[in-house]
N, C-alpha and C positions, 0 to 999 in steps of 0.2 A: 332347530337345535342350536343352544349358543353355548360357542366352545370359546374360553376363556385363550387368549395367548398361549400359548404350549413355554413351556419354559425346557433349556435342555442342559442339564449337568452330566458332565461325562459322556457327551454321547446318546444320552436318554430325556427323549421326548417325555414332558407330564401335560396332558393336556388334563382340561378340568371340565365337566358340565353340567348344564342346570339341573333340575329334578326333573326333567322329562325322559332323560335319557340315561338307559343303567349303561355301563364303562363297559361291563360284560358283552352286553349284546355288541357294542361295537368293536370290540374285541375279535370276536365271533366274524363280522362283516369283514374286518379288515385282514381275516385269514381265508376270505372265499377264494374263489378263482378269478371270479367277475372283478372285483374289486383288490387283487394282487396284480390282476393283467393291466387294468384302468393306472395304477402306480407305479409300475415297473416302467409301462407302456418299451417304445423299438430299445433292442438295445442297450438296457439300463438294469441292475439288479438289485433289486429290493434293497441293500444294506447303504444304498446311494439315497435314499426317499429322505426328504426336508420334511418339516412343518409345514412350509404353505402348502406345496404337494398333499400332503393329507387331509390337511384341512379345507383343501379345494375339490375334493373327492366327495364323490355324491353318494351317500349312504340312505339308504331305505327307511324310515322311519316312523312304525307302529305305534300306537297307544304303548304306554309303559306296559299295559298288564300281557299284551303280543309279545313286548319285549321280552318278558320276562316267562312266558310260556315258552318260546323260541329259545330261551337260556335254557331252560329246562329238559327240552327234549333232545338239544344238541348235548348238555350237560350227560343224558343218559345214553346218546348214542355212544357218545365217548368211551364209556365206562364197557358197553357191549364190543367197542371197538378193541378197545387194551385186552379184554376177556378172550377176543377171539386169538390177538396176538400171542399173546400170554400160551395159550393153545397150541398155534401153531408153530411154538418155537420148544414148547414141551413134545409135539408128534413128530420136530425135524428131530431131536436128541436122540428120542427109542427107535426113529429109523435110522439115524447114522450108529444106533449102538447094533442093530440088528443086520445094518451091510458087511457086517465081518462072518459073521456067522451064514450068512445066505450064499455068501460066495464060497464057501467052503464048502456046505455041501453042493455046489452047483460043480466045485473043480472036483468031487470024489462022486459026483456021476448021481447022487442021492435025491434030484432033483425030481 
């Protein structure tokens, strides 16, 4: 994989790479657990990580068309993930609208 210099305005890393490698999938890599722990490593919290740090980080690296399957399916889990959330913050709502009314008839014995 040849990753061009990172340049850093404000704060913000841009690295650049060739056409073997989509930006996404590394994206994807560098939000695992494997590869946040490899970064952070003792002691150290992620918003501390350099350039060379990164770039010295050992990333996995399939044919582009795995790359881009890998995009894909992580892309959909996603979307299954927010769905679920989305869910269960609409079932915490109608259970916190229905703890008033449960306790009431539980204090008038109606239970």
């Amino acid at each position: 994989m040849a990753v061009h210099t990172p340049s850093a305005c404000g704060g913000v890393l841009d690295f650049r790479f060739d056409k073997s490698v989509d930006p996404y999938y590394v994206r994807y890599c560098l939000q695992s657990p494997t590869i946040k722990e490899e970064l952070a490593g003792r002691g150290t919290s992620l918003k501390n990580i350099n350039s060379p740090k990164i770039k010295s980080t050992k990333i996995p690296l399939p044919p582009l068309s795995e790359q881009h399957n890998i995009i894909s399916y992580l892309d959909n889990f996603q979307v299954k993930i927010d769905a679920l959330k989305r869910l269960q913050s609409e079932t915490e709502a109608e259970l916190n609208a229905l703890l008033p009314s449960i306790l009431d008839k539980a204090f008038k014995g109606e239970l």
